[in-house]
C-alpha positions, 0 to 999 in steps of 0.5 A, spaced: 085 659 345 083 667 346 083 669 353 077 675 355 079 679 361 072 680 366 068 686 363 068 681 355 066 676 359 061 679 363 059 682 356 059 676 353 054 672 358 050 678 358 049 678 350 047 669 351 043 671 357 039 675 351 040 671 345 037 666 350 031 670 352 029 672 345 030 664 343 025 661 348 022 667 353 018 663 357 024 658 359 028 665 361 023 667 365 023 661 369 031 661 369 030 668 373 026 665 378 029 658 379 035 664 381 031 668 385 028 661 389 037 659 389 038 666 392 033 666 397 035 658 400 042 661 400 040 667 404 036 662 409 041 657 410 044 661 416 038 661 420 036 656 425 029 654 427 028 654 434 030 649 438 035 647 432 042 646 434 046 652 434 053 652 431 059 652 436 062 659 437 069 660 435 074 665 439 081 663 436 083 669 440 080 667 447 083 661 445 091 663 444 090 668 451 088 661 454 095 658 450 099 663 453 097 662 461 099 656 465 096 650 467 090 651 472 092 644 475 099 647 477 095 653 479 092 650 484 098 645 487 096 639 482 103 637 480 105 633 474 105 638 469 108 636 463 107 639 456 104 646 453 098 650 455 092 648 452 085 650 452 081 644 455 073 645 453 069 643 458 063 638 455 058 636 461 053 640 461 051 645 466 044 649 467 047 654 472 052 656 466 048 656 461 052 650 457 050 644 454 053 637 453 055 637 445 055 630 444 060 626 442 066 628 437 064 635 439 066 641 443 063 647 446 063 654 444 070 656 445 068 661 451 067 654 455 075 653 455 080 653 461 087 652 461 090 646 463 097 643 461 097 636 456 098 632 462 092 634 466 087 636 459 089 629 456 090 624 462 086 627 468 080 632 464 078 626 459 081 619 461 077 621 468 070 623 469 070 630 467 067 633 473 071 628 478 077 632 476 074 639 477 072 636 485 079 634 485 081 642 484 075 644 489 073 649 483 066 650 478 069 650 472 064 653 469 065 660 474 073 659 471 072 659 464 066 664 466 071 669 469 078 668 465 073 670 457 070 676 462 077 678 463 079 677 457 074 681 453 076 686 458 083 686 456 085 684 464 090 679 466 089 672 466 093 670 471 090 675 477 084 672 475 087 664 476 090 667 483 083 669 485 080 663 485 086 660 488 085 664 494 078 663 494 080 655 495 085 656 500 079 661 504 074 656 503 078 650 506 
C-alpha cells in the first residue's frame, strides 16, 4: 500500500475534481453548489430563531471557584454538612433575575449556581421543594448567585461575598 503525505493527496483530488469536470460538466457545477448550500447550512446552525431556546451558557471556571468555596448552608448556621462543595444550579424560574425553568433533565446556565455541600445540594435543595429550602435560609438565590458570578468576574473573593449575605440576614431578623 503507498502512503501520500497531505500536499499528494490534495494534488491528487484536485487532478479527480478536474478529470470529474471535464467528464460531465454540468454534474461538477452542481456538485459546487450542493457544496455551497452544505456550507451555508453549516455556518446557520448556530443561529437561533427568536424565541428559540438558547443553548445553556457553560462557565467551567465559575464552576471550580464555586467548588472551592464552602457550603452556603453551613454559612448560614445550617448544620448537617457532609461531603465536598458542589456547584448547586437553581432550576425554579425567577423573572426578577432573568432566569427560566429549563425543563426537565436540564440545568440553567452556569452563572445561576451556588454553592452548597452534597448534603444539603442532594437532600435538601432537590429532595425538597427548591425554593422552600431557600426560605428556610431567608436568602433569594438568585441575588446570591448573582453577587458570588459578579465577584468572580471581578476576581474578588467568594467568602466575603457569602459573609455579606449572611449579615444581611442576621440585620434583617
Amino acid at each position: 500500500m503507498i502512503r501520500l503525505d497531505a500536499e499528494k493527496r490534495a494534488r491528487l483530488a484536485a487532478a479527480r475534481a478536474e478529470i470529474s469536470e471535464i467528464m460531465d460538466p454540468v454534474k461538477a457545477v452542481e456538485r459546487k453548489e450542493r457544496r455551497a448550500r452544505e456550507r451555508e447550512a453549516r455556518q446557520r446552525v448556530g443561529k437561533r430563531a427568536p424565541g428559540q431556546r438558547q443553548p445553556r451558557e457553560l462557565d467551567a471556571g465559575y464552576l471550580a471557584f464555586l467548588r472551592r468555596l464552602p457550603c452556603f448552608a453551613e454559612v448560614m448556621g445550617l448544620a448537617g454538612c457532609s461531603g465536598a462543595t458542589q456547584a448547586a444550579h437553581l432550576r425554579f424560574s425567577d423573572a426578577a433575575h432573568g432566569r427560566r425553568n429549563p425543563g426537565l433533565q436540564n440545568k440553567s446556565h452556569d452563572r445561576f449556581a451556588t454553592p452548597l455541600c452534597e448534603h444539603h445540594h442532594l437532600r435538601d435543595q432537590h429532595v425538597r421543594q427548591e425554593q422552600a429550602f431557600w426560605n428556610d435560609l431567608g436568602m433569594d438565590p438568585g441575588d446570591l448567585s448573582a453577587a458570588l458570578y459578579e465577584a468572580y468576574l471581578a476576581g474578588e473573593d467568594g467568602i466575603s461575598v457569602m459573609r455579606r449575605f449572611t449579615a444581611r440576614r442576621q440585620a434583617n431578623g
